[in-house]
N, C-alpha and C positions, 0 to 999 in steps of 0.2 A: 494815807490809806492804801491805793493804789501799790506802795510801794510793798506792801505786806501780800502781794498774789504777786505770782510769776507765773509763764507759762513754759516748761522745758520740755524735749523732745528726747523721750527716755523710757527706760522699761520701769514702770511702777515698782516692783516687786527688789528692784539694788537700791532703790532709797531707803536714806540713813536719816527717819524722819519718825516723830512719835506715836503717828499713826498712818496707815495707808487706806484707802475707804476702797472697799470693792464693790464692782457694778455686778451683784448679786443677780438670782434670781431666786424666785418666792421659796424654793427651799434650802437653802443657804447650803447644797450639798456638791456645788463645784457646777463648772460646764465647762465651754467654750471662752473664747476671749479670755479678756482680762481674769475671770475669775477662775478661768480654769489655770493659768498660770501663776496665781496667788494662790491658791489651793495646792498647785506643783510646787512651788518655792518654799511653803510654809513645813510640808511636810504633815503628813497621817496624822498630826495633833490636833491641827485646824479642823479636817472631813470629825473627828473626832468631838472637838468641841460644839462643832456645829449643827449637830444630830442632837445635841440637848436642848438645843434652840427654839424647835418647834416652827421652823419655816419664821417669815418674814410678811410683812405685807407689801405691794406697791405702794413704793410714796414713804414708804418706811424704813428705818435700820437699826440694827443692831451691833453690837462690839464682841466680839473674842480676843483673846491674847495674840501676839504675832507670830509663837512655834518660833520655826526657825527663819523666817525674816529677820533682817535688820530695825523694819520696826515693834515697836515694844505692843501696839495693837490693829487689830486689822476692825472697819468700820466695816459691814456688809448694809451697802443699799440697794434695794430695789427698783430700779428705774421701772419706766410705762414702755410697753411696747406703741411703735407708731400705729397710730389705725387712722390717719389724716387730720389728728388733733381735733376730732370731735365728742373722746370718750375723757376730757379733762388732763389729757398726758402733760402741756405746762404745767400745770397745778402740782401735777405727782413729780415732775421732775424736779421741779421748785422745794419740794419737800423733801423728798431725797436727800438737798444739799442742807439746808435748815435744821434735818434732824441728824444728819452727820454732826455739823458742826456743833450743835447743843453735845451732842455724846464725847465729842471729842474734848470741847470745856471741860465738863463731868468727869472727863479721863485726865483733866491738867493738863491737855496734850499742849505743848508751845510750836509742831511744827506737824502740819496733816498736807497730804498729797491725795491730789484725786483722780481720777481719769476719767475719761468723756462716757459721762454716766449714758446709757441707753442708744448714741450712737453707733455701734457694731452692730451685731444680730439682732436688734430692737430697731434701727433702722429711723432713730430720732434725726431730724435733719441737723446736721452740724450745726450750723450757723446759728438757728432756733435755739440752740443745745446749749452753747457757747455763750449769747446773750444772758439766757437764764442760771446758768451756773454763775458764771460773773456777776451777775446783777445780785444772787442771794448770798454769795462770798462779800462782796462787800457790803449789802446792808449786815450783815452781822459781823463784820467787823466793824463797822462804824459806830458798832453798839458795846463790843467784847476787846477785852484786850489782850484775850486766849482765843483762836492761837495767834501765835506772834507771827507766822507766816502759813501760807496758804500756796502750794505748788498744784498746779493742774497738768497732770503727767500725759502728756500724747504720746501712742505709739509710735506715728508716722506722721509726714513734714505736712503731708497738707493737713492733718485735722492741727497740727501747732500752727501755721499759719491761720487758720481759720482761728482761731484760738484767741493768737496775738492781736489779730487784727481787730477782734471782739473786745478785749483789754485796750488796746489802745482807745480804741471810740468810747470804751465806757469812763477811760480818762479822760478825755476830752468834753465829755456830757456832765463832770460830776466839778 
């Protein structure tokens, strides 16, 4: 099971992978971080596709085509901004991954990439962040046999060590 997530220290947006999930925000019309340079890489198709969309909710996502990425579709999910995890933000983050991965099923996808949903400008604490993305990656693989791998894409060495180290311990519990 374990063997089907990895964690690598990479730019989201050059993976050669069937779907790449973006850390959206509720209007699926680009920003900052991650999604602002998924939006850059994609190219005027994606801001395009995504204006049909109708925004997004916390805790939720949806799929577009990938433009001119390498992957064939981009996941847009909404993470929880932090407010000291008293407005239910595990829940929403927990979902986030849960309803990527159903979309990505639904899309046949065999290999989806993710990145640290709601840690940037959302300000999720890593570690927190890390636990639950990995804990919901693999209860639904434990379930699914799509996708066939699961990549958790860090910008930078310390959220992949935070990451790995999260991975490891959740092989070690399971």
């Amino acid at each position: 099971m374990a063997s089907r997530i990895q964690v690598a220290e990479c730019d989201i947006t050059t993976l050669d992978v069937d779907a790449i999930v973006n850390a959206a925000n509720s209007t699926l019309l680009g920003g900052g971080g991650v999604d602002g340079s998924i939006h850059r890489a994609a190219g005027p198709g994606l801001l395009n596709e995504c204006r049909l969309l109708g925004g997004c909710q916390t805790g939720s996502a949806k799929a577009t085509a990938g433009h001119n990425l390498k992957a064939r579709h981009v996941i847009h999910a909404v993470g929880p901004v932090w407010s000291g995890g008293t407005r239910g933000e595990p829940a929403k983050l927990a979902s986030c991954y849960r309803e990527s991965l159903a979309i990505a099923q639904a899309l046949l996808c065999r290999t989806v990439a993710f990145p640290c949903i709601s840690t940037g400008a959302y300000r999720f604490p890593k570690g927190l962040a890390a636990q639950i993305a990995l804990r919901e990656i693999r209860n639904f693989l434990l379930h699914s046999e799509t996708p066939e791998r699961v990549v958790v894409a860090c910008f930078d060495r310390e959220s992949a060590d935070i990451y790995r180290a999260a991975l490891a311990a959740d092989r070690m519990s399971s």
